[in-house]
Steps between C-alpha positions, in 0.01 A plus 500: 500500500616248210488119587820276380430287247442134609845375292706722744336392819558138435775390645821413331604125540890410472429282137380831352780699570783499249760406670354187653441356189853567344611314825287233438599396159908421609311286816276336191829443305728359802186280572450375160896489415524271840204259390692487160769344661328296749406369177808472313701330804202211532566473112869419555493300774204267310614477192825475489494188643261361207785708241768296677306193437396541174861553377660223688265302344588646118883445595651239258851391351526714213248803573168560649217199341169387599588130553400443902182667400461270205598187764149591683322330217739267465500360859262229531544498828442849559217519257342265722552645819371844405184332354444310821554891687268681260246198595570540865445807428120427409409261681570702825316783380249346416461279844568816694258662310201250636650497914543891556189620306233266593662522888552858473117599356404269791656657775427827391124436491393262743880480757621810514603447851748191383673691221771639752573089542467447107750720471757387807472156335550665126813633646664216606687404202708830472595420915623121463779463322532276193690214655217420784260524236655208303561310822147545591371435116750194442276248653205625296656524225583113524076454458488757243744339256348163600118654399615711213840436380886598506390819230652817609168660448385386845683764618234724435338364868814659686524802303137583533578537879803725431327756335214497746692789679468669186155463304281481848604877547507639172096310444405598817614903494299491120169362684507732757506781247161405384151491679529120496173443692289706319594348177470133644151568611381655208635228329347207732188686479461493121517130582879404368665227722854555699717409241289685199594825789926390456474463164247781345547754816777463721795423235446800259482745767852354647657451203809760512591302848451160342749590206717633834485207680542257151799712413677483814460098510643501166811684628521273771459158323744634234781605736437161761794321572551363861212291518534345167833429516438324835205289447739411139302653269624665177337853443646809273704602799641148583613429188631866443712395839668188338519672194727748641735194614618418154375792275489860637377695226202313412419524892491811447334629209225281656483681835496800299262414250247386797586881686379598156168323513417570827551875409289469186233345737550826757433731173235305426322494854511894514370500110184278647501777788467805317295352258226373778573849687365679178229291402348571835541883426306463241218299643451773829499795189 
């Protein structure tokens, strides 16, 4: 009596037949064809918007010309505004920066139990809308110009509370993907003091969700409005507002050319991303 060779008693599974995988390949097509235009319709419907802009802003007398891109420069106005915005823009990072991540470290190491209430009262700001905020600020803001000045740049106080919502999660989701404790201890133990562990420890470990949270105060600060324009302040958006009043074009080559930046800073976050992504490949080979 012959015994079957072991290829013809396994048993035949549905990918290995022939006709299951010539059925497969139209369902891989249709699949890929249907992502393809997922793709293609979220192409349209962003972008043409930015086309529309960019030649309503190139529309002139006698042909298409550069001239309310040139007026950007020009503006001195508007050259101040977005320099007072791109400052804004720094000095909020750079305050959020030192409330979320020393708070954050904190409550993940020795208050874990409040960080449910950190984050309700990091919240906030995205559930209030902007006009209680600048009733409830006005008043302050009457001791803060009277301590620091009429400058636009104190600003950066309110806006460091608007992007709370934003930075407290993105900081705290990158330390709780890292043994935070571990390295804190080791690190206290070797003798270096709390803010030797933010600085040499805690920060380079976080630092794909610290470019998050930085970039997504950026966008904010850049694109403010309503609370600027209330408290009569002049920021990039304010003045793009009045701009629009008496000179359309240049309104908007500047909206467009600040979509631009904040999409150069998007390219440049996921560059950062990749880059840190890989480097830590390499370290675990």
């Amino acid at each position: 009596m012959t015994v079957p060779a072991p290829d013809l008693l396994a048993p035949t599974t549905s990918a290995d037949r022939p006709d299951a995988r010539s059925a497969a390949r139209p369902r891989r097509r249709r699949a890929g064809g249907s992502r393809w235009l997922v793709l293609i319709a979220f192409g349209v419907f962003f972008l043409l918007p930015l086309f529309a802009m960019l030649e309503f802003s190139t529309r002139g007398v006698g042909g298409r010309n550069l001239a309310a891109w040139r007026a950007i420069v020009q503006n001195a106005d508007l050259v101040a505004a977005i320099t007072i915005s791109l400052e804004l823009a720094v000095l909020t990072v750079v305050g959020m920066l030192l409330l979320v991540v020393p708070v954050a470290t904190w409550a993940h190491l020795r208050l874990p139990h409040l960080r449910r209430l950190i984050e309700f009262i990091c919240l906030l700001p995205l559930t209030i809308p902007a006009i209680v905020l600048v009733v409830g600020i006005a008043p302050i803001y009457a001791w803060v110009t009277y301590l620091f000045g009429d400058s636009p740049l104190t600003l950066a106080f309110v806006y460091v509370i608007l992007v709370l919502p934003y930075a407290y999660r993105a900081i705290d989701n990158g330390l709780g993907a890292i043994d935070l404790r571990t390295l804190a201890e080791a690190a206290r133990s070797l003798g270096a003091a709390w803010p030797t562990v933010l600085a040499r420890v805690v920060v380079p470990n976080i630092r794909g969700a610290l470019v998050s949270a930085s970039f997504l105060s950026v966008a904010l600060v850049l694109g403010e409005f309503t609370i600027a324009s209330l408290l009569n302040f002049n920021n990039m958006q304010v003045t793009i507002n009045l701009l629009g009043k008496r000179d359309a074009p240049v309104s908007v080559a500047v909206s467009l050319a600040a979509l631009l930046f904040a999409f150069v800073l998007l390219l440049a976050l996921s560059f950062v991303g990749r880059r840190r992504g890989s480097s830590g490949v390499t370290e675990e080979g």
